[in-house]
N, C-alpha and C positions, 0 to 999 in steps of 0.2 A: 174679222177674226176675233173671238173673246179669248180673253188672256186670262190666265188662271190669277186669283191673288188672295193673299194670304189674310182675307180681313172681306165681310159683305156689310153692303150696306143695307140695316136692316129698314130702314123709313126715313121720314123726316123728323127731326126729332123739336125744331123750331123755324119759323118762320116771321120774321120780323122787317123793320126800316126804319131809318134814322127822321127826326122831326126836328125844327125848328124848336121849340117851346115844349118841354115835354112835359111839365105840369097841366098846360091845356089841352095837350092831347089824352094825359091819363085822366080829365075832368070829362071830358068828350066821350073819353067809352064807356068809362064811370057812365055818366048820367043823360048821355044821350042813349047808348046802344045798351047799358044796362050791365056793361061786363067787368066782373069786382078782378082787380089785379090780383094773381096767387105771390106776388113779388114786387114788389117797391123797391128800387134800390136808392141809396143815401141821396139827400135832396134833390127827391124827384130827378132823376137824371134819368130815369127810364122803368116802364116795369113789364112786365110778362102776363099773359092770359091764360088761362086753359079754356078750352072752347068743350062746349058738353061732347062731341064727338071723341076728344078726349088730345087734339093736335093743339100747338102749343103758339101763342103769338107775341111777340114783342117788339116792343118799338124803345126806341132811343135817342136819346136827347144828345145833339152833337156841341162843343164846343172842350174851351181847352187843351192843353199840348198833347193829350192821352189819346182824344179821339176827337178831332177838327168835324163841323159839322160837313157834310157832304151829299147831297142828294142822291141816296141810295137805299138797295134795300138788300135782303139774305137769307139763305136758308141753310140752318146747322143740319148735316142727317145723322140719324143713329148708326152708328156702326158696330159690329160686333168685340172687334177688338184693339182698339186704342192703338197697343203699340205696333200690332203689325201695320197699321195704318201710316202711321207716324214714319214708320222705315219705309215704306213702299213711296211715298211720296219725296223722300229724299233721295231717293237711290236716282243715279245718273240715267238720263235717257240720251236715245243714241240719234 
């Protein structure tokens, strides 16, 4: 049965995973695979791709109380609208 809801998801909007070493990893697609980061974030802790197809990749450097490393990985999707989202995932299931 689909259920109607208040919010569609339109794609994926990133697709990433957590790394040991993220400065070696963002070295690795740098300059093995060729793919210049659209985002670095502050010491090298992780950065983002845009792939010419135009989907988006990022990987992540784990350590620290914020975000403990863990072998894993994720995918953010676009959705159309934020808060209906945001409510629909909160609301009680039965």
């Amino acid at each position: 049965m689909v259920t109607q809801r208040p919010f569609n998801v339109a794609g994926m909007d990133l697709s990433g995973y957590m790394v040991k070493d993220a400065p070696r990893a963002i070295a690795f697609y740098r300059d093995v695979l060729g793919l210049e980061p659209v985002t670095v974030y502050p010491d090298d802790r992780g950065a983002e791709y845009e792939l010419p197809d135009g989907t988006t990749f990022g990987l992540w450097g784990g350590g620290g109380r914020v975000m403990p490393f863990q072998p894993s990985n994720g995918i953010l999707f676009a959705i159309d609208d934020l808060d209906a989202a945001v409510a629909a995932v909160k609301e009680p299931r039965s």
